[in-house]
BAFI-3210 file (N, C-alpha, C; in Angstrom, 3 decimals, decimal comma, padded with zeros to 6 digits):
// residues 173
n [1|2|3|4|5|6|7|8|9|10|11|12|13|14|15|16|17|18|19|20|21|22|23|24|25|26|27|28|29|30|31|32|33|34|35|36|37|38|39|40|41|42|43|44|45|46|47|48|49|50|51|52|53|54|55|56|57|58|59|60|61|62|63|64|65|66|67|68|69|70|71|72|73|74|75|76|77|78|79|80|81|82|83|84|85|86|87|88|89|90|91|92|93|94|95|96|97|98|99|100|101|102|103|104|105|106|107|108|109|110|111|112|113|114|115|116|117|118|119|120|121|122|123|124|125|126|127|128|129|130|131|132|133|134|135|136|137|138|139|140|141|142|143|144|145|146|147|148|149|150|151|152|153|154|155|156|157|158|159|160|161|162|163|164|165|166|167|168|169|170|171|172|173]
n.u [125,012|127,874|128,172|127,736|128,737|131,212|131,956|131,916|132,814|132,879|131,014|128,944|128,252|127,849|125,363|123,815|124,234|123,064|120,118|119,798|119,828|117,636|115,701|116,079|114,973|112,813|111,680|111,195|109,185|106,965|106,681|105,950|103,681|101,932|101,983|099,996|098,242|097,067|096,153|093,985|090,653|089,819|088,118|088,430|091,101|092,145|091,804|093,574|096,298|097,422|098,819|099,703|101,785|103,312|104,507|106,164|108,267|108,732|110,313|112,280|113,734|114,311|116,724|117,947|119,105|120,618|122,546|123,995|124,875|126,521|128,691|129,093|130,718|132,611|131,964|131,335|128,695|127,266|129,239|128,373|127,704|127,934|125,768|124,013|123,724|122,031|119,939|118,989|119,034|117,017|114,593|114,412|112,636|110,042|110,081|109,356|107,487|105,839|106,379|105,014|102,359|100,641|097,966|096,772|095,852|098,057|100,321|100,257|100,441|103,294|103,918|103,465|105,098|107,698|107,773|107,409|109,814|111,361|110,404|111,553|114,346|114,862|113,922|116,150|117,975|117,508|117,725|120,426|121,586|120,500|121,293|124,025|124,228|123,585|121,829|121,335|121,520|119,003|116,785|117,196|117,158|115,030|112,615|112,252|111,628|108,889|107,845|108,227|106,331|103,757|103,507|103,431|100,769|099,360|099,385|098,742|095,600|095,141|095,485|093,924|091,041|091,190|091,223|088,427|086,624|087,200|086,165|083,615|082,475|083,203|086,001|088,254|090,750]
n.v [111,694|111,899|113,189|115,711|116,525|116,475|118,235|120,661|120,950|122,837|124,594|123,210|122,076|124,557|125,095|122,688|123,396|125,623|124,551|122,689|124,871|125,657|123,762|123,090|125,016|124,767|123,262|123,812|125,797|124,254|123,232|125,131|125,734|123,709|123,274|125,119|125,007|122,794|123,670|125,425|126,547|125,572|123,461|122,853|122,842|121,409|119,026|119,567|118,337|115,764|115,895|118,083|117,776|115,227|116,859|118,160|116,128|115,119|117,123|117,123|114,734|115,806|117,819|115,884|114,193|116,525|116,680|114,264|114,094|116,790|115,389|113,215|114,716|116,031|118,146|119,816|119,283|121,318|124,036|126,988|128,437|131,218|131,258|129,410|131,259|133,666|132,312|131,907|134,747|135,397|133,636|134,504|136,582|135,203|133,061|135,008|136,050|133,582|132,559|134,231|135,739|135,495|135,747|132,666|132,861|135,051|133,329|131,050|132,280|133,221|130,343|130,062|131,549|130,945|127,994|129,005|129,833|127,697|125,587|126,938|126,081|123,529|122,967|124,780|123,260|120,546|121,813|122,132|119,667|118,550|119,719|119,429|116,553|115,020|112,147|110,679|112,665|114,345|113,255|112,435|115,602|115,989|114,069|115,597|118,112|117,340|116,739|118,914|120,586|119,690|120,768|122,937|123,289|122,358|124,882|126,751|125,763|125,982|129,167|129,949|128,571|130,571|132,692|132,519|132,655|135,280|136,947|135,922|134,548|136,180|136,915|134,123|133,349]
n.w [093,750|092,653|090,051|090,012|092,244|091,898|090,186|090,793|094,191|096,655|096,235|095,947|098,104|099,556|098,292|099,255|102,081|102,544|101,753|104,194|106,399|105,380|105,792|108,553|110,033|108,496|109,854|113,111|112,088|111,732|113,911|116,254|114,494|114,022|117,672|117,978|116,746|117,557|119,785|119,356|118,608|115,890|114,548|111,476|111,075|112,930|111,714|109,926|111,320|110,972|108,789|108,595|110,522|109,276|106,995|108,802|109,683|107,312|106,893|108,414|107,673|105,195|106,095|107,485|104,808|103,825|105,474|105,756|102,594|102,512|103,998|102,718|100,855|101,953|103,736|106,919|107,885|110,155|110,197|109,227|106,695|103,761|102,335|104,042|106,325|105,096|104,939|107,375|108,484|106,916|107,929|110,070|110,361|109,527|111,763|113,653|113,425|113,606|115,828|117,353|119,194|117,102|114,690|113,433|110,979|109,852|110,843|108,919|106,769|106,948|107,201|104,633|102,906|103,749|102,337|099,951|099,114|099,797|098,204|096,034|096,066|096,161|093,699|092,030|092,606|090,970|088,426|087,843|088,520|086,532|084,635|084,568|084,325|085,855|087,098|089,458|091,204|090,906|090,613|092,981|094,322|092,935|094,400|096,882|096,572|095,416|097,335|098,948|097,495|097,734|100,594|099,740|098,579|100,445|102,392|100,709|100,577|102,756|103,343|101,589|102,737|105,369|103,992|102,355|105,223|105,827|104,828|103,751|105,920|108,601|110,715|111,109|113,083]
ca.u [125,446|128,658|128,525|127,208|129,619|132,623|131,582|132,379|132,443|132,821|130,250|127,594|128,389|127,408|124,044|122,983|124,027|121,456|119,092|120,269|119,118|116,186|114,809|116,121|113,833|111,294|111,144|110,562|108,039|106,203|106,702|105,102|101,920|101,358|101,574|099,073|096,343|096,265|095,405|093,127|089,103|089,014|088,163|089,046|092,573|092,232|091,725|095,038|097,441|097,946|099,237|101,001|102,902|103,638|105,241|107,188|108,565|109,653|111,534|113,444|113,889|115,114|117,769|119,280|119,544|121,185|123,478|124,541|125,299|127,643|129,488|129,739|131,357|133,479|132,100|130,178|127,225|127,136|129,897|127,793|128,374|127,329|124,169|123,261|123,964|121,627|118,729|118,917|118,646|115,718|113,957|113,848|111,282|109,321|109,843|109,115|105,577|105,306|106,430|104,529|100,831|100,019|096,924|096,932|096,293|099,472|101,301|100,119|101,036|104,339|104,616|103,593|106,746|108,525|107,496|107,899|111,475|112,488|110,468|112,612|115,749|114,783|113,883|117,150|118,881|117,086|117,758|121,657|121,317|120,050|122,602|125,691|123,920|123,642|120,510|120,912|121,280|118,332|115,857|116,883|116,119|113,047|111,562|112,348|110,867|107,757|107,563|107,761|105,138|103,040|103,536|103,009|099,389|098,752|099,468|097,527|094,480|094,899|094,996|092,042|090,034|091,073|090,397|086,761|086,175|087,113|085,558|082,462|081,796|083,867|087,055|088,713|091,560]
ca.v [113,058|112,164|114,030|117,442|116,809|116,559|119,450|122,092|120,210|123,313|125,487|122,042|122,477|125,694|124,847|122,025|123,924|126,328|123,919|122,527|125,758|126,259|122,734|123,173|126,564|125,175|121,961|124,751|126,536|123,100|122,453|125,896|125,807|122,479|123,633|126,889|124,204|121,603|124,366|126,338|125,734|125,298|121,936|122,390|123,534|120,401|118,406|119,153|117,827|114,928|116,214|119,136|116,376|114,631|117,869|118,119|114,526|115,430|118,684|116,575|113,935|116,384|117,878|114,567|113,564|117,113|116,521|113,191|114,600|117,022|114,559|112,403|115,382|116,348|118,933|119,843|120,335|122,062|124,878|128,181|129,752|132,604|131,000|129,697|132,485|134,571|131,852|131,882|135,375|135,389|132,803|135,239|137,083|134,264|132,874|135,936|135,724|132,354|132,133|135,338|135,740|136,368|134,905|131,139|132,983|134,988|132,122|129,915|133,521|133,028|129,299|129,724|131,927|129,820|127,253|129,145|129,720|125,868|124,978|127,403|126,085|122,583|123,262|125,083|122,013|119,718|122,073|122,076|118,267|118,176|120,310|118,904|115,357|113,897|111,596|110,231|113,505|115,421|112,148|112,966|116,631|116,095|113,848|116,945|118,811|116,979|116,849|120,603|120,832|118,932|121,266|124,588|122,997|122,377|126,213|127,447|125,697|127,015|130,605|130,207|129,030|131,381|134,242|132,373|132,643|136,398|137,599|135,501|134,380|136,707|136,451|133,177|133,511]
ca.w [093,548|092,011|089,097|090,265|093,622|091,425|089,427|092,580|095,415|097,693|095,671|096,373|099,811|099,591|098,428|100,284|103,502|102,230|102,334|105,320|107,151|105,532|106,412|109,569|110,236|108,402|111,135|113,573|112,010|111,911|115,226|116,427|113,875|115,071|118,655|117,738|115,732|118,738|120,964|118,682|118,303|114,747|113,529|109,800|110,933|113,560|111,373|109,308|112,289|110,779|107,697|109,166|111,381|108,092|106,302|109,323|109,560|105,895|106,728|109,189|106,687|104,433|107,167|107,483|103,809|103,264|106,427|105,412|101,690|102,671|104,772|102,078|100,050|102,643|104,354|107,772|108,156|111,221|109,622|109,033|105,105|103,546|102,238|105,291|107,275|105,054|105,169|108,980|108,583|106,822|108,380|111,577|110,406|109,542|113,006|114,452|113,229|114,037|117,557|118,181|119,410|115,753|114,564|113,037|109,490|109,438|111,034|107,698|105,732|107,036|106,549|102,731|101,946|103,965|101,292|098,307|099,258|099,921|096,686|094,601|096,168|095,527|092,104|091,666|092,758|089,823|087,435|088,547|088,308|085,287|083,566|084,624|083,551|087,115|086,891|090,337|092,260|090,022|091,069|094,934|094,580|092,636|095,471|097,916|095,708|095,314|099,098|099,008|096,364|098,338|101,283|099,177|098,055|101,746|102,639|099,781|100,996|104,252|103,461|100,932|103,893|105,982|103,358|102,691|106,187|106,850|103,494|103,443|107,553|109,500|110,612|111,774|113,657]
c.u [126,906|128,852|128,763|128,543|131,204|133,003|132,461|131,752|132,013|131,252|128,592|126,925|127,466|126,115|123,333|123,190|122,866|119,942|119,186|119,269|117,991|115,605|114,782|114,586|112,800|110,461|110,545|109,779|107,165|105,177|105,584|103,907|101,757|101,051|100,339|098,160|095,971|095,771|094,070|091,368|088,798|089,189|088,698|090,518|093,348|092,825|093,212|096,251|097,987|099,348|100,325|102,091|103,546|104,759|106,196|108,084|109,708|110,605|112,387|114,004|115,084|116,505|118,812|119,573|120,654|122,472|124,237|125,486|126,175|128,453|130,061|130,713|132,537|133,560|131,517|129,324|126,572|128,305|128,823|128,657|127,214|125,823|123,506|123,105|122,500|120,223|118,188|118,347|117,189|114,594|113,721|112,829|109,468|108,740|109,263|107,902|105,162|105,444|105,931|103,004|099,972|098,830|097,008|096,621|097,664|100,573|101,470|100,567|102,721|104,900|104,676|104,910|107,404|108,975|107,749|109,343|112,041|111,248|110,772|113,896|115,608|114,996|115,115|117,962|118,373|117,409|119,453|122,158|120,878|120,884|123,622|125,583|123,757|122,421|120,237|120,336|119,588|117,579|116,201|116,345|114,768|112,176|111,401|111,365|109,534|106,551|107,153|106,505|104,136|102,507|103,089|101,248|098,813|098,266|098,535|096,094|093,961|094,262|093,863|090,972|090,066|090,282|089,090|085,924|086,666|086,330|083,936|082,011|082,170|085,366|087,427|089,813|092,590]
c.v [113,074|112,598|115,339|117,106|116,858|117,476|120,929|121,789|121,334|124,262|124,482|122,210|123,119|125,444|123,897|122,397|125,236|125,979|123,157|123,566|125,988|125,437|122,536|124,028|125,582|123,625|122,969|125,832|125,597|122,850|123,655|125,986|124,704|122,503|124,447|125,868|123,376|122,601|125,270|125,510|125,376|124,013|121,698|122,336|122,076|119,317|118,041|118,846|117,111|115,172|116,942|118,629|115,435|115,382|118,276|117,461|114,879|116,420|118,143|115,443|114,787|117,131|116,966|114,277|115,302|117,239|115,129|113,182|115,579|116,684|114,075|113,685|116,218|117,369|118,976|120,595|121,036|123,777|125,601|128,967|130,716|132,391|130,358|130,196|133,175|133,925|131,717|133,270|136,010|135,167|133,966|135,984|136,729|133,589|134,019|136,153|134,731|132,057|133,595|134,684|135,863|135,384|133,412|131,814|133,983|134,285|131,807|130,939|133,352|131,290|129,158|130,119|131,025|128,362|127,506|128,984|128,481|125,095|125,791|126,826|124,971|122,507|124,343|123,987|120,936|120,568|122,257|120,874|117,804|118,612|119,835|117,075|114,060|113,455|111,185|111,530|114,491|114,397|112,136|114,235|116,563|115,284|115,059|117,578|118,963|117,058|117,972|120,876|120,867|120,299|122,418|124,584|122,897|124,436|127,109|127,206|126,032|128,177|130,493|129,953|129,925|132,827|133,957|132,962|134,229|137,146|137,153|135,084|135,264|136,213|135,285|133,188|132,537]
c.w [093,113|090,819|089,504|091,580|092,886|090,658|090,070|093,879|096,791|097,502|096,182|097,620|100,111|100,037|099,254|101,523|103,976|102,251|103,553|106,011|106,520|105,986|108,078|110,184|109,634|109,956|112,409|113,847|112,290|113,365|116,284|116,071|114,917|116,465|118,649|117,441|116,701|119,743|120,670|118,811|117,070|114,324|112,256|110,107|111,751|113,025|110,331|110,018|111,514|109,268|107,368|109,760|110,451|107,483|107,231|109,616|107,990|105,925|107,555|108,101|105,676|104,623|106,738|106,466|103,533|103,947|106,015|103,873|101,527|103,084|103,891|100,967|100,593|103,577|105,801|107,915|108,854|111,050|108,977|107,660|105,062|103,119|103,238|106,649|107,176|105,068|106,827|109,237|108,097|107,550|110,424|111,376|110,149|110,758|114,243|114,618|113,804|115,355|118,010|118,747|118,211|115,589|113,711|111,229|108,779|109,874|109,444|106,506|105,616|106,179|104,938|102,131|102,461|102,946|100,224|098,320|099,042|098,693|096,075|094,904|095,694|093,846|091,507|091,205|091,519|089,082|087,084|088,010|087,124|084,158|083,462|084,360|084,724|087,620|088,739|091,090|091,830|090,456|092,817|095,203|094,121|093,760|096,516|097,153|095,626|097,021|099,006|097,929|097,005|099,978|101,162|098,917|099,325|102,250|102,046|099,962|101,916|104,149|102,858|102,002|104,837|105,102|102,828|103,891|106,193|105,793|103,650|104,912|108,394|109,816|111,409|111,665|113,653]
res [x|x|x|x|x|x|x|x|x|x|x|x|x|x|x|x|x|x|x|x|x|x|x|x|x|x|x|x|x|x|x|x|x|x|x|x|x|x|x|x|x|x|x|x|x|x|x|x|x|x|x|x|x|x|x|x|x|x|x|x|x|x|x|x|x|x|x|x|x|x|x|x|x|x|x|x|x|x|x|x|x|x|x|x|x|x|x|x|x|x|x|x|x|x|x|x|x|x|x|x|x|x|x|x|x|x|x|x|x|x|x|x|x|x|x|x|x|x|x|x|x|x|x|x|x|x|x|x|x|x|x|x|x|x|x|x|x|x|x|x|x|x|x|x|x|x|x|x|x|x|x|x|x|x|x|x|x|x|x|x|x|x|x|x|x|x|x|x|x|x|x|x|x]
***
């Protein structure tokens, strides 16, 4: 990330403290579904632990590489800005669903935006990286990226079974 970090070092900041908090939040949405699906009866939903435990593994993953990257640029990553102030603030109404009683398909309603959000920021960040000509840093966000991709295709299969199941069997919860 020495190109793009030498670019506007404080403005970088910025952003990866933006993702910072969102990966943060989204480790704790994780951590809730995952609680909600091991306790639940549905087998199909069962059956995605492993996977879900995977995509969370990665949102911590992604934490630390964005915590370690502002370090190296001089900043901390525990210092609260304006962009991740306002992703914190978001992310409460996300959590609010998710650590409620709500049902396991607007949990996975929740986690999808959750998802769209941190794959547009990603994909901000490559396109950032790509402009200012910085090959390394634009090949670190794009693995994030891909991660998140990965995560959005999970979500999407979710809800479709859920909306199979309340459309065509009844509703599953």
């Amino acid at each position: 990330m020495e190109i793009l970090g030498k670019t506007n070092p404080e403005k970088v900041i910025e952003l990866l403290s933006e993702r910072l908090a969102y990966e943060r939040s989204g480790v704790k949405l994780y951590d809730a579904i995952l609680k909600k699906v091991k306790a639940s009866r549905h087998t199909q939903l069962k059956k995605l632990q492993k996977e879900l435990k995977e995509h969370r593994d990665q949102e911590v993953e992604h934490a630390e590489w964005c915590e370690e990257q502002i370090r190296a640029l001089g900043g901390d990553p525990e210092l609260e800005t304006e962009k991740s102030l306002l992703v914190e603030t978001e992310a409460q109404g996300l959590e609010q669903i998710i650590f409620s009683d709500a049902p396991l398909s607007q949990m996975f309603h929740a986690l999808n935006l959750a998802e769209l959000g941190d794959n547009a920021g990603w994909a901000q960040l490559v396109g950032l990286a790509e402009q200012c000509g910085d090959d390394d840093a634009r090949a670190e966000f794009q693995e994030r990226l891909e991660h998140e991709e990965e995560h959005l295709r999970l979500t999407h299969r979710v809800l479709g079974m859920f909306v199979r199941a309340e459309v065509l069997e009844g509703e599953m919860a």
